[in-house]
C-alpha positions as CSV (number, residue, x, y, z in Angstrom):
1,X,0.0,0.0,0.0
2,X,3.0,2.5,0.6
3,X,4.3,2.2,-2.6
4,X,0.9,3.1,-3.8
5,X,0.7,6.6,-2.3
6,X,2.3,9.7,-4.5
7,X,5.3,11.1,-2.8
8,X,5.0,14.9,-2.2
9,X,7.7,17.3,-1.5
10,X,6.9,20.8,-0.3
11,X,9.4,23.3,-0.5
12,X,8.0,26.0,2.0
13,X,9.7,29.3,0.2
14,X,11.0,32.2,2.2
15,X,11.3,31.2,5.8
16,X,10.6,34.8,7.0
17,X,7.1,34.4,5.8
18,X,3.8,32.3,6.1
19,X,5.2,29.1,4.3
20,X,6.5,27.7,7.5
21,X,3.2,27.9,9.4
22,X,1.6,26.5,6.3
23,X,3.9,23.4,6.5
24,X,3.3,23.0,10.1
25,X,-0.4,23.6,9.4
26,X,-0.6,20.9,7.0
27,X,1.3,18.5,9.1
28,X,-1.4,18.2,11.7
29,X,-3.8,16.7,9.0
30,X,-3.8,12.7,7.7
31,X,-3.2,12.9,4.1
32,X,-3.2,10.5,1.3
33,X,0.5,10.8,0.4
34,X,4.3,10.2,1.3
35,X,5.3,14.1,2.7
36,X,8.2,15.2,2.9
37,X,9.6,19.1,3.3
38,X,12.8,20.3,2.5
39,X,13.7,23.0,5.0
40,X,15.6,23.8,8.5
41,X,14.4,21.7,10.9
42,X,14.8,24.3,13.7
43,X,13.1,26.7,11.6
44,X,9.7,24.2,11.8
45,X,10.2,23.9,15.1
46,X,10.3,27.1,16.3
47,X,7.2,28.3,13.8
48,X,5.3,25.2,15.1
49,X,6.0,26.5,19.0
50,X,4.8,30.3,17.8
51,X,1.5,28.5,16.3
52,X,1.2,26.8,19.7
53,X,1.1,23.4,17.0
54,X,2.3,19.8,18.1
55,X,4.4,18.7,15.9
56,X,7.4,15.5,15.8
57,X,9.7,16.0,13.1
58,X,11.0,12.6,11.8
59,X,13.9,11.5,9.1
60,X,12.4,10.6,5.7
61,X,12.2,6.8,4.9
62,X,9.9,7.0,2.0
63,X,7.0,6.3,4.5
64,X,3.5,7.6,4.6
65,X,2.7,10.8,6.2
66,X,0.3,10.7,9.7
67,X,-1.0,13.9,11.4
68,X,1.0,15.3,13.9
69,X,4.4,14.7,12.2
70,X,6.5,16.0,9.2
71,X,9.2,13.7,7.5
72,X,11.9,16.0,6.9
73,X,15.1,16.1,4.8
74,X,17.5,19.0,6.3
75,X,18.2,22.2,4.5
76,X,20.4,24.4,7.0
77,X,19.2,28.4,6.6
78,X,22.1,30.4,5.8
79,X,21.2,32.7,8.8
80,X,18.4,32.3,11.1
81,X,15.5,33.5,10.2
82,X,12.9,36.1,12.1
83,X,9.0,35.8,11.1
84,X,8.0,38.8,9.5
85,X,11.8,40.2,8.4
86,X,13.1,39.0,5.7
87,X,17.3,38.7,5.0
88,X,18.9,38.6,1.6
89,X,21.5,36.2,3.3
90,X,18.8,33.4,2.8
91,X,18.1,33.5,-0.7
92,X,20.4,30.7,-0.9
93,X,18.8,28.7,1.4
94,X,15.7,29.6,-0.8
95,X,17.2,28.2,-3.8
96,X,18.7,25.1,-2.7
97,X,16.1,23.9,-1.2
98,X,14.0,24.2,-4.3
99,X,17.2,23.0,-6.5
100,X,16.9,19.6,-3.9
101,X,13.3,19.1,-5.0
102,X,13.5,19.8,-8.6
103,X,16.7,16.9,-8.4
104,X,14.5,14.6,-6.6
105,X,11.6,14.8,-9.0
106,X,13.7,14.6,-12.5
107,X,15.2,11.4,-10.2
108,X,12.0,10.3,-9.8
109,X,12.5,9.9,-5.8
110,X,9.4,12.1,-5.8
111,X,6.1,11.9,-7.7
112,X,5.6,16.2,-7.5
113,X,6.6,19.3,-6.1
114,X,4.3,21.5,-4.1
115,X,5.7,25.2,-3.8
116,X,5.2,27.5,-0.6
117,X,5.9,31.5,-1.7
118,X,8.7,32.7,-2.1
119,X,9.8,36.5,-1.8
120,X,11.2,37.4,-5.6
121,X,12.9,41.2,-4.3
122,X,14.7,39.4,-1.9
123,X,16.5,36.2,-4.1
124,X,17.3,39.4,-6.7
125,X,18.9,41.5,-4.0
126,X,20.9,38.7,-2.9
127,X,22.4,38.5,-6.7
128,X,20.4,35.9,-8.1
129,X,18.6,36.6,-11.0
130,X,15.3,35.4,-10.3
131,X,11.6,36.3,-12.2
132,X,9.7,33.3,-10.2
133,X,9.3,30.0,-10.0
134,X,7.6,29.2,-13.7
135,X,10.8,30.5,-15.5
136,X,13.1,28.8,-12.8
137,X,12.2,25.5,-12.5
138,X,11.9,25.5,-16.6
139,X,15.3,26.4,-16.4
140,X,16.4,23.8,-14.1
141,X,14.6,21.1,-16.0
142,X,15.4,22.2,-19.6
143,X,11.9,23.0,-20.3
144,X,11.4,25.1,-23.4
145,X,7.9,26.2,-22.9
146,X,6.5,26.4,-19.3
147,X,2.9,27.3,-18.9
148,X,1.2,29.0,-15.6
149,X,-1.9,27.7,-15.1
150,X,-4.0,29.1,-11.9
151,X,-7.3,27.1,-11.2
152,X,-10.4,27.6,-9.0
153,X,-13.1,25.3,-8.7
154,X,-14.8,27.6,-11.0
155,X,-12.2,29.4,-13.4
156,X,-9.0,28.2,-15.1
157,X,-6.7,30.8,-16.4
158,X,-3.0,30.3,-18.4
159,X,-1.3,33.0,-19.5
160,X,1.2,33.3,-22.6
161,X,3.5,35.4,-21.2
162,X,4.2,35.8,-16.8
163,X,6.3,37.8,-14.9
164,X,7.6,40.8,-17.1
165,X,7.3,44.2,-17.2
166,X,4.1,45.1,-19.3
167,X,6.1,47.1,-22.0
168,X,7.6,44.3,-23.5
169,X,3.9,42.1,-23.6
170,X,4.2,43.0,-27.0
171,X,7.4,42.1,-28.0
172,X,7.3,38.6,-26.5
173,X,3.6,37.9,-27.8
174,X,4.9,36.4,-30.9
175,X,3.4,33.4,-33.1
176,X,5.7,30.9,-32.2
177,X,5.5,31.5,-27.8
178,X,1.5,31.6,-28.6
179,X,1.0,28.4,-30.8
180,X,3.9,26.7,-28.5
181,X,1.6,27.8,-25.1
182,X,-1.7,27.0,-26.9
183,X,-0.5,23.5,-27.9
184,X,1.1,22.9,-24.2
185,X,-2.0,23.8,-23.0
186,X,-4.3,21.3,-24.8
187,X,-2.0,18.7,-24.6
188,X,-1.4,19.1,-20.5
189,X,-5.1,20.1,-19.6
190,X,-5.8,16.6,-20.6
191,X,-3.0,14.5,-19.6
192,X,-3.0,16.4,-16.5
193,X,-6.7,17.8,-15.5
194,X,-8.3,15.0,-17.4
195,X,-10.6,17.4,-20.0
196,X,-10.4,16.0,-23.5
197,X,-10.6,18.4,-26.6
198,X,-10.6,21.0,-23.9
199,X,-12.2,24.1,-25.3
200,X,-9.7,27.4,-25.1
201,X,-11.1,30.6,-25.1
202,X,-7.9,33.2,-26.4
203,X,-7.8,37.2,-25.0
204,X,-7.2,40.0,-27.2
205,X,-4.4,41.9,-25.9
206,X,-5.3,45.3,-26.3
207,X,-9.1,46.8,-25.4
208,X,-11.6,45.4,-27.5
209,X,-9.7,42.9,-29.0
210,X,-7.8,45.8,-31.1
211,X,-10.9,47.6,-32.5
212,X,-10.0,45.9,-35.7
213,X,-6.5,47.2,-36.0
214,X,-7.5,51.0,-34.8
215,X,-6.2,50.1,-30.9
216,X,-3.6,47.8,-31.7
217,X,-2.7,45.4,-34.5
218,X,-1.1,42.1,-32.2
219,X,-4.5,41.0,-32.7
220,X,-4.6,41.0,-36.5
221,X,-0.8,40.1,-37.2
222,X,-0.4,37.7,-34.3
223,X,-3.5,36.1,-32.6
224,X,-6.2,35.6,-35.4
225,X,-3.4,33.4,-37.1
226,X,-1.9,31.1,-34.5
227,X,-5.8,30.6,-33.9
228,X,-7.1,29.7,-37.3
229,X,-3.9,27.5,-38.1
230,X,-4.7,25.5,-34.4
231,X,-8.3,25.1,-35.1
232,X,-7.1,23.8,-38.8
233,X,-4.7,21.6,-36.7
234,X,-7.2,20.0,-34.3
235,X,-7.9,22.4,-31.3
236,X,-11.3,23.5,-30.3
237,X,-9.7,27.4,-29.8
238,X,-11.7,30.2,-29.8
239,X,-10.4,34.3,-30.2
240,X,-9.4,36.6,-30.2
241,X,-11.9,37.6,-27.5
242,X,-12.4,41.1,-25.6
243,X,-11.0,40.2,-22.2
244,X,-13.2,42.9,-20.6
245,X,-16.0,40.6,-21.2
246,X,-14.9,37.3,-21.6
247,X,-15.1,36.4,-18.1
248,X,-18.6,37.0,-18.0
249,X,-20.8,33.9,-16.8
250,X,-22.3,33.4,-20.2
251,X,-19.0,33.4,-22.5
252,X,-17.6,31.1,-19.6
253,X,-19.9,28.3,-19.9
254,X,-18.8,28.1,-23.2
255,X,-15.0,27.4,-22.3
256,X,-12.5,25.5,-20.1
257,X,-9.9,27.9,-19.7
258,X,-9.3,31.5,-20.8
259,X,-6.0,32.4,-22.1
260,X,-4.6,35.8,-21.8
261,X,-1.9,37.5,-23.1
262,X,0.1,38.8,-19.7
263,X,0.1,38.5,-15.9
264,X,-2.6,41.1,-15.1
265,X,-5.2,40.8,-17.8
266,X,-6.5,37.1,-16.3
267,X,-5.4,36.6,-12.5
268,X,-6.7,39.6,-11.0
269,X,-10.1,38.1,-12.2
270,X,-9.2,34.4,-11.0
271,X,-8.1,35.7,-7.6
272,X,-11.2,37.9,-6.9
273,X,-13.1,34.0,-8.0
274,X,-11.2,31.9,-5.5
275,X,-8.1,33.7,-3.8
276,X,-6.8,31.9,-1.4
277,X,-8.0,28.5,-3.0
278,X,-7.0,28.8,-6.4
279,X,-3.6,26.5,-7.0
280,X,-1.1,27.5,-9.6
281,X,-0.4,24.3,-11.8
282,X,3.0,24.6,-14.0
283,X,2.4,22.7,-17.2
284,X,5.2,22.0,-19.9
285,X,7.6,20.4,-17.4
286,X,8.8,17.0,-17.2
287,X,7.8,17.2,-13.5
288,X,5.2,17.6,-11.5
289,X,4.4,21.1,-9.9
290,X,1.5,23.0,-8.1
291,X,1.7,26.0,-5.7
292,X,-0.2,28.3,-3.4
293,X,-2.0,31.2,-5.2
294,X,-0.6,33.8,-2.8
295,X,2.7,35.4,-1.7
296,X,5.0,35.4,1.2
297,X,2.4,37.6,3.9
298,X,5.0,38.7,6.1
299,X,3.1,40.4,8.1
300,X,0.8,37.0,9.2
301,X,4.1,35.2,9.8
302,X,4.2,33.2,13.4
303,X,0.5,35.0,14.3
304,X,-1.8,32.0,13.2
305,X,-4.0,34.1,11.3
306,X,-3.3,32.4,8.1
307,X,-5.2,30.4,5.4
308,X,-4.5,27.2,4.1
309,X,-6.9,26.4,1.8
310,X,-4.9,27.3,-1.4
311,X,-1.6,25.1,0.2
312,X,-4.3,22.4,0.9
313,X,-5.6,22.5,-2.7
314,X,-2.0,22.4,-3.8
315,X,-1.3,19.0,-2.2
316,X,-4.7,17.8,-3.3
317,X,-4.0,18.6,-7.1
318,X,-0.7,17.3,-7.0
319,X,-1.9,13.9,-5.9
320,X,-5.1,13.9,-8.2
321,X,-2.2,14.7,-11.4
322,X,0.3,12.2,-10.0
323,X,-3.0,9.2,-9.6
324,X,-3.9,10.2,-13.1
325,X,-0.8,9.9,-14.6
326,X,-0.2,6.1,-12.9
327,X,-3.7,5.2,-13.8
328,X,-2.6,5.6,-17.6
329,X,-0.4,3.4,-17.2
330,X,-3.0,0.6,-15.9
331,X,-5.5,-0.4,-18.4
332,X,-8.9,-0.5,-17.4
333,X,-8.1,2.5,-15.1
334,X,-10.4,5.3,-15.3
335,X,-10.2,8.8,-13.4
336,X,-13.3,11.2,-13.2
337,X,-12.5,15.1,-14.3
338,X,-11.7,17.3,-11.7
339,X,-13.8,21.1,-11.1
């Protein structure tokens, strides 16, 4: 039955923040998984004995996880660390923890990674260059098209470009990055999410969908393109559509995920749906990866006021992908969609 359960690893992010509480938060609840965390022991400790939380940390022998304990494999903090203030000195620390998981997952010691926040300002400042955790871990795997992906029980959103600044949107929306996200995309919201022929509803970029070329011309010389030549190849793809009212109820029902062109054109409206339960899914890697929807909340760290719903539905995600995956590979096996 052990081997049976996914193996987990959570890397809890910037130990000056709220992913320490979440780790001891989630430790005091049975799970249906191997956990393990990759962090300073002493650092656990200390957050568990702020939250007033029981909590045995034990060496990691593959085994499952029970409430009320956390397997851990040791990452030493560069410095120690002080909830709520945060110290360049432990970008490092940061890093290699994440660098430990990433390693264990291409090894295939662990089934997927589940990502606490990290504090991007901080891992720049300490001389690392750094835009977040999609463009990192592709990186580190040798991924050559990584796709964010943030879902709610309600709303899935993927965006063709992430974390950049939004004067050079337009220089990176190019044909090849969108038919190379809009193929990912298909392709992973099946093998991963379990939606076949999912139905892809594509965002203008600028208001209106460019007014026919007299607000903008990406739409024209870019999107309409890429989007007749995927529905000629196969894809049920829609667009371009005006993102102001796209994400009404009624255009929604028609589609499984909305993809916009940057950061701030889709998640504001996915966060205001679920924050604090949507998970962030990375698709395009050869490993597993969800994360919280959230940041670092320095100023919730040690106090107990924090949510864990969105860390919860992390875990939960990356054991539904990981099942799904396995089930493939048994015929007869079949896995019902997730919301």
């Amino acid at each position: 039955m052990t081997q049976e359960l996914p193996r987990i690893v959570l890397t809890p992010g910037e130990p000056a923040g709220i992913g320490p509480d979440l780790a001891v938060l989630l430790a005091q609840q049975e799970l249906p998984c191997r956990l393990v965390v990759i962090a300073d022991r002493a650092l656990l400790q200390a957050r568990a004995a702020m939250l007033n939380r029981a909590l045995q940390l034990t060496e990691w022998h593959d085994q499952p996880h029970h409430a009320g304990t956390l397997a851990v494999l040791p990452q030493p903090l560069s410095t120690p660390a002080q909830a709520g203030v945060v110290d360049a000195a432990n970008a490092s620390y940061v890093l290699a923890s994440l660098d430990r998981a990433v390693d264990g997952c291409v090894a295939r010691h662990f089934d997927a990674l589940v990502t606490g926040p990290v504090h991007k300002g901080v891992i720049n400042d300490a001389g690392f260059q750094f835009s977040g955790h999609t463009e990192y871990l592709a990186q580190r795997t040798g991924a050559n098209c990584p796709v964010m992906l943030l879902a709610t029980s309600v709303l899935r959103v993927a965006l063709v470009t992430t974390h950049l600044p939004l004067s050079e949107v337009s220089h990176r929306l190019t044909p090849q990055r969108l038919e190379q996200v809009a193929t990912v995309l298909a392709s992973e919201l099946e093998s991963k999410l379990g939606i076949p022929q999912p139905r892809i509803a594509v965002c203008g970029l600028n208001p209106h969908a460019g007014e026919g070329g007299h607000l903008g011309r990406e739409e024209i010389d870019v999107i309409e393109p890429v989007v007749a030549k995927l529905k000629q190849s196969g894809l049920t793809i829609t667009g371009p559509l005006p993102a102001d009212t796209v994400f009404t109820p009624g255009q929604l029902e028609n589609f499984d995920v909305v993809l916009t062109m940057y950061h701030d054109q889709g998640l504001p409206v996915l966060k205001y749906a679920g924050f604090g339960e949507a998970v962030n899914i990375t698709l395009g890697l050869p490993i597993i990866r969800t994360s919280v929807d959230h940041g670092t909340a320095l100023q919730l760290a040690g106090t107990g006021n924090v949510d864990i719903r969105s860390l919860e539905a992390a875990v939960d995600r990356a054991i539904d992908i990981v099942r799904r995956q396995h089930a493939e590979h048994q015929p007869g096996t079949r896995m019902h969609t997730p919301t």
